[in-house]
Chimera marker file (.cmm) of the C-alpha trace (Angstrom):
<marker_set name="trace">
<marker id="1" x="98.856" y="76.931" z="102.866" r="1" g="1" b="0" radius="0.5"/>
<marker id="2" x="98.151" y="78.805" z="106.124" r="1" g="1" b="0" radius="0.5"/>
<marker id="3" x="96.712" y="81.712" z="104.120" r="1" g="1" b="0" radius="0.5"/>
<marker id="4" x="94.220" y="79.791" z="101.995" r="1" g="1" b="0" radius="0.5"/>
<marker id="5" x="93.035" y="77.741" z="105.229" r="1" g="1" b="0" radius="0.5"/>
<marker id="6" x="92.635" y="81.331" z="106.759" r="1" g="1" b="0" radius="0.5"/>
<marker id="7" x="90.564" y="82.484" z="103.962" r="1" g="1" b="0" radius="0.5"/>
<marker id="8" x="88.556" y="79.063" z="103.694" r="1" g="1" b="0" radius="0.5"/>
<marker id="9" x="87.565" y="79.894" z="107.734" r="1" g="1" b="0" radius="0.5"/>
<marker id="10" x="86.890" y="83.400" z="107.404" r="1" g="1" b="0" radius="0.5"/>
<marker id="11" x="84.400" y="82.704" z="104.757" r="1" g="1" b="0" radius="0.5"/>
<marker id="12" x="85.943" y="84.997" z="101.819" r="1" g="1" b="0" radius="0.5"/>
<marker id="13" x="86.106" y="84.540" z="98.442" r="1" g="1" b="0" radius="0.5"/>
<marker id="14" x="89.446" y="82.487" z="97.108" r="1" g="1" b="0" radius="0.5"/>
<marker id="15" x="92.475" y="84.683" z="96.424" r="1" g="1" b="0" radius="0.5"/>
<marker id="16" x="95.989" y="84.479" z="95.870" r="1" g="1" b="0" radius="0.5"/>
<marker id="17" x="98.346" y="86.207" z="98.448" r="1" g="1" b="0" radius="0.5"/>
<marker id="18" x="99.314" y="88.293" z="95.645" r="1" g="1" b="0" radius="0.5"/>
<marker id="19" x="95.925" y="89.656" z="95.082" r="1" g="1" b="0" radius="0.5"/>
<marker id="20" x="96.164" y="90.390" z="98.506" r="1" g="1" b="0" radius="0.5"/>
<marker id="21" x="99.311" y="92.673" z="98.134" r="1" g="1" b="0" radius="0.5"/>
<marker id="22" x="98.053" y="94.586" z="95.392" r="1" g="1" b="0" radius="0.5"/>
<marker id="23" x="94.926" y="95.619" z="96.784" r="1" g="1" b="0" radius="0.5"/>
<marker id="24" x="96.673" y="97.190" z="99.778" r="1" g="1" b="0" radius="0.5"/>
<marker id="25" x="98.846" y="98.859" z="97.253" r="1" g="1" b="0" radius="0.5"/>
<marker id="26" x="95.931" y="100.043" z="95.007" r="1" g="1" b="0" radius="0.5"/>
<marker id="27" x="94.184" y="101.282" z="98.526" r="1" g="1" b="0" radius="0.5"/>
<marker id="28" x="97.263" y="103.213" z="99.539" r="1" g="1" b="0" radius="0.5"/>
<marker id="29" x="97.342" y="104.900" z="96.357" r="1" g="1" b="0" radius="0.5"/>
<marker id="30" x="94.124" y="105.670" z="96.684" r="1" g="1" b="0" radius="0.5"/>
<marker id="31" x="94.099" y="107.288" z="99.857" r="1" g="1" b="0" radius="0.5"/>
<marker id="32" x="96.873" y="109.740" z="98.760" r="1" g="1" b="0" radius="0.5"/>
<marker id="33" x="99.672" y="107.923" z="100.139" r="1" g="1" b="0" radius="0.5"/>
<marker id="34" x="102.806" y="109.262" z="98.707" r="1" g="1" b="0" radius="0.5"/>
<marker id="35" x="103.874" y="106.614" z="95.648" r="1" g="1" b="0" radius="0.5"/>
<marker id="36" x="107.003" y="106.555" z="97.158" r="1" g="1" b="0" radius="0.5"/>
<marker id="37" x="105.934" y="105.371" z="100.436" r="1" g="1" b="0" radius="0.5"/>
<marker id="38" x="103.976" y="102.947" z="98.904" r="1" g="1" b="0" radius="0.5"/>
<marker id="39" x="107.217" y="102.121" z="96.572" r="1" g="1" b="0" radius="0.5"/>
<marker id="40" x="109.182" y="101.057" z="99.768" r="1" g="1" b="0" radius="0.5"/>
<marker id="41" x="106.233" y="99.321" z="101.497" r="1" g="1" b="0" radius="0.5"/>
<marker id="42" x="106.732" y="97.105" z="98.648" r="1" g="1" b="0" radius="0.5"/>
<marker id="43" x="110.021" y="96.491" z="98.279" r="1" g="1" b="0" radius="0.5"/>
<marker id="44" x="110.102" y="98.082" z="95.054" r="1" g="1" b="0" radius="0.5"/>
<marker id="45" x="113.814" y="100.110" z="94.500" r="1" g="1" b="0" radius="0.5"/>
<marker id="46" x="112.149" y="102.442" z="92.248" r="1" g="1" b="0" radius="0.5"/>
<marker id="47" x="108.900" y="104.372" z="92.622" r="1" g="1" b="0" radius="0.5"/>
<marker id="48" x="108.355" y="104.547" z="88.685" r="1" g="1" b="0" radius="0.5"/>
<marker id="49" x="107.637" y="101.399" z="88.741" r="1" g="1" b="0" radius="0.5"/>
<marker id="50" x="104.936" y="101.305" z="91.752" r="1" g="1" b="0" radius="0.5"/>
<marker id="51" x="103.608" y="104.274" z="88.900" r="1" g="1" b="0" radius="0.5"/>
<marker id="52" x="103.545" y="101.470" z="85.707" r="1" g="1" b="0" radius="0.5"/>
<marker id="53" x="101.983" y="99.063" z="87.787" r="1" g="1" b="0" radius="0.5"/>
<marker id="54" x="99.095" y="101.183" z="89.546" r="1" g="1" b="0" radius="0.5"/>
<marker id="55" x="98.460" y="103.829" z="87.004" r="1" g="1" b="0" radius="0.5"/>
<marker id="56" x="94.800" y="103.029" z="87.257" r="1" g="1" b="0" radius="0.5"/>
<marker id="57" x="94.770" y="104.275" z="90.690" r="1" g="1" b="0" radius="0.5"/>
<marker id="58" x="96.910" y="107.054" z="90.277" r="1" g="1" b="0" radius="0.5"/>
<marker id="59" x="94.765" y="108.382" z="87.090" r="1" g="1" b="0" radius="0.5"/>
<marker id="60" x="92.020" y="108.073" z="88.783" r="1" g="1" b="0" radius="0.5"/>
<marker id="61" x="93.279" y="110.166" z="91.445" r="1" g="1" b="0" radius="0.5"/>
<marker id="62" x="94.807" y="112.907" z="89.042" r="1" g="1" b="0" radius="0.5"/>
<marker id="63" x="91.162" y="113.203" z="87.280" r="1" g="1" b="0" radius="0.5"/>
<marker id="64" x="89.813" y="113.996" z="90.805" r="1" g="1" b="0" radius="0.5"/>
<marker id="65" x="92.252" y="116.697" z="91.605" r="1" g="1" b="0" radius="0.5"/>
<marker id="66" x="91.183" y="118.088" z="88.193" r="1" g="1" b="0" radius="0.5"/>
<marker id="67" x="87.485" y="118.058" z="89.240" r="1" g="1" b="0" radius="0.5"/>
<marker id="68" x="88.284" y="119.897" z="92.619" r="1" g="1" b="0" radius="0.5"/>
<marker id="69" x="90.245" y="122.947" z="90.882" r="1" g="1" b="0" radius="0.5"/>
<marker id="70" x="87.689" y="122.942" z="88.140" r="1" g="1" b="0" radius="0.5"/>
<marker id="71" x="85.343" y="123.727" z="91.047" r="1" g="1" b="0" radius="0.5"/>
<marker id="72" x="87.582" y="126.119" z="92.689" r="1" g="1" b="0" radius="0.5"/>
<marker id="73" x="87.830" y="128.171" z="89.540" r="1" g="1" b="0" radius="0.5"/>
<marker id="74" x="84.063" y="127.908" z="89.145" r="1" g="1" b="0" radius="0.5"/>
<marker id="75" x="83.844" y="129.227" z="92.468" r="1" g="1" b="0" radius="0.5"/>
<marker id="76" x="86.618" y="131.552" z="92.500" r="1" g="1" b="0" radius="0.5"/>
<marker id="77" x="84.780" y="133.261" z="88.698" r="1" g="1" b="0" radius="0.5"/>
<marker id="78" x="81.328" y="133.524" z="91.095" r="1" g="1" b="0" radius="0.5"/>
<marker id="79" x="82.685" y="135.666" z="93.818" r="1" g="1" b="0" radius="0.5"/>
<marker id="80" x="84.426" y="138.161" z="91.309" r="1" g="1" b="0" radius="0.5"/>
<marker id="81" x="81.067" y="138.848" z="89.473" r="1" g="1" b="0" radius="0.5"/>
<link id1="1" id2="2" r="1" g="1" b="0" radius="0.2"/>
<link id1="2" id2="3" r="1" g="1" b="0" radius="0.2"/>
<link id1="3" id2="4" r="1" g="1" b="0" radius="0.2"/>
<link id1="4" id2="5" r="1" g="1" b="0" radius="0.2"/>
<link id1="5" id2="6" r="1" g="1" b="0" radius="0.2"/>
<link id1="6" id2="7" r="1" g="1" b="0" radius="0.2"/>
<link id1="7" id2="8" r="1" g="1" b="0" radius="0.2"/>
<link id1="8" id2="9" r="1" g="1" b="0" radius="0.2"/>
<link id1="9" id2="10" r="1" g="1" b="0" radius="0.2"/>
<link id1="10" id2="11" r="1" g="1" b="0" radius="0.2"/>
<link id1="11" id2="12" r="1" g="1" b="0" radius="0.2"/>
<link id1="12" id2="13" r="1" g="1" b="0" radius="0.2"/>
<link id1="13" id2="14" r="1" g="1" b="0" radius="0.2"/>
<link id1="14" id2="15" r="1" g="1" b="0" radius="0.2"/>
<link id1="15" id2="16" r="1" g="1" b="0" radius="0.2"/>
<link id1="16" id2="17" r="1" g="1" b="0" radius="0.2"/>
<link id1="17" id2="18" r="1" g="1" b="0" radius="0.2"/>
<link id1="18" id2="19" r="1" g="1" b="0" radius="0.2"/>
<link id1="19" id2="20" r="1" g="1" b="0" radius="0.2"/>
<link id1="20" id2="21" r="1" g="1" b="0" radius="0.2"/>
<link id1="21" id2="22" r="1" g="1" b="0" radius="0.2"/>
<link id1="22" id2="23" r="1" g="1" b="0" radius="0.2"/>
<link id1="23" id2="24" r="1" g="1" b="0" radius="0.2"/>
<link id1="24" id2="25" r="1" g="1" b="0" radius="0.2"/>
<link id1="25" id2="26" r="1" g="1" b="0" radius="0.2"/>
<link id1="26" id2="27" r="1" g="1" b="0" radius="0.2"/>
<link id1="27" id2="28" r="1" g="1" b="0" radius="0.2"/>
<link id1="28" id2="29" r="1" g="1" b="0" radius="0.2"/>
<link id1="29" id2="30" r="1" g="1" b="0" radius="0.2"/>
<link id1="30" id2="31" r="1" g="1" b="0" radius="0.2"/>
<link id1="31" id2="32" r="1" g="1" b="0" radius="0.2"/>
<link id1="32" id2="33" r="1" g="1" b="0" radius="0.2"/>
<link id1="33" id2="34" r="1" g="1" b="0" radius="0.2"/>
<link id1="34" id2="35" r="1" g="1" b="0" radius="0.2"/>
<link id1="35" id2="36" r="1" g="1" b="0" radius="0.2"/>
<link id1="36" id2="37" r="1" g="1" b="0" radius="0.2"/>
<link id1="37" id2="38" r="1" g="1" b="0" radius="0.2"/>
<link id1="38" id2="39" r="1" g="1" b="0" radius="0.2"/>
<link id1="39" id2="40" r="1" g="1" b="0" radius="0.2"/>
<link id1="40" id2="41" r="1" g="1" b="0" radius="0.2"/>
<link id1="41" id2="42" r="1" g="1" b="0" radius="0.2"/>
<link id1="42" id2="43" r="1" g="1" b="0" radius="0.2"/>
<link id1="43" id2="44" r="1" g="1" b="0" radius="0.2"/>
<link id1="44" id2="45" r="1" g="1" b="0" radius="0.2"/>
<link id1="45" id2="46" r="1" g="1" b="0" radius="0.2"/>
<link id1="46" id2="47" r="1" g="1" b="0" radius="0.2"/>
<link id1="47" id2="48" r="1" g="1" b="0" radius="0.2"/>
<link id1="48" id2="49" r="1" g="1" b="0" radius="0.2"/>
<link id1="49" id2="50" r="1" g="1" b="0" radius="0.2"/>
<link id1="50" id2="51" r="1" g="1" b="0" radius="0.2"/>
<link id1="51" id2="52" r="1" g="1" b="0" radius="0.2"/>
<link id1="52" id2="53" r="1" g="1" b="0" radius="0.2"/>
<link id1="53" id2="54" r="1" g="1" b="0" radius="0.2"/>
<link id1="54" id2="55" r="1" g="1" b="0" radius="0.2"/>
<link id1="55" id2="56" r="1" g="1" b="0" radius="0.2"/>
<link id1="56" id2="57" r="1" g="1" b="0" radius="0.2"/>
<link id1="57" id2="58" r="1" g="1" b="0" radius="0.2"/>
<link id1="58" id2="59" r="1" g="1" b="0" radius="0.2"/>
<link id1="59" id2="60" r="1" g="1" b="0" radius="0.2"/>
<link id1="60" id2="61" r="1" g="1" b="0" radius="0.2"/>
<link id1="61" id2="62" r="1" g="1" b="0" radius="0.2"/>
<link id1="62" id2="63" r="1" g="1" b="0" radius="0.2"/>
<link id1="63" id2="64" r="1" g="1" b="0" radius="0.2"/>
<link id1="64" id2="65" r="1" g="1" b="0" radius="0.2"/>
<link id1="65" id2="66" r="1" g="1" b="0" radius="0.2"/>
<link id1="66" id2="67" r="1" g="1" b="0" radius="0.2"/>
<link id1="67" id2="68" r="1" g="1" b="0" radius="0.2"/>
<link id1="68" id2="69" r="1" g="1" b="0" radius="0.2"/>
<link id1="69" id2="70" r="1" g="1" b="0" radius="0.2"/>
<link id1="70" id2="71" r="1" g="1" b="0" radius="0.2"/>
<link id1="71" id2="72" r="1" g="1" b="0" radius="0.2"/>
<link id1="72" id2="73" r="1" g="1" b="0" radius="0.2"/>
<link id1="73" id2="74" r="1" g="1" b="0" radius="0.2"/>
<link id1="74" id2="75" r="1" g="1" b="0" radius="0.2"/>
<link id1="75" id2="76" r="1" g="1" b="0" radius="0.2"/>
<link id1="76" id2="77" r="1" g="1" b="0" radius="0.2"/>
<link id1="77" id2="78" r="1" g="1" b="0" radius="0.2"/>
<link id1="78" id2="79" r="1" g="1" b="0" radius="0.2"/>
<link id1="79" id2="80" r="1" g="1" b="0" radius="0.2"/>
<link id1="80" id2="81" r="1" g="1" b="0" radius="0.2"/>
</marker_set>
């Protein structure tokens, strides 16, 4: 009750306290917190399932790593020509 009259005076859009937890855990995902950190922050036992639940984050994440080597190669290929 508390949080919903916080959220009515802040002026925020409706949300459930849940929503609440998972964005913080999406967000430290996101900023390359270690999954297992982010495992404990939430009480879960085992990190593989932090993984199952925020694999949208974490893909994302992977798909960025593969952008910077690809441009590290790139890079790397230039200066040996």
């Amino acid at each position: 009750k508390v949080f919903h009259k916080l959220i009515g005076l802040a002026g925020v859009p409706r949300i459930r306290l849940h929503d609440l937890r998972h964005t913080s855990a999406s967000l430290l995902v996101r900023q390359g917190i270690p999954i297992k950190v982010v495992a404990e922050r939430l009480g879960h036992q085992d990190a593989s399932l932090t993984l199952r639940i925020y694999t949208h984050v974490y893909e994302e994440q992977r798909k960025e790593a593969a952008l910077t080597l690809n441009d590290l190669l790139k890079d790397t290929a230039k200066q040996v020509r």
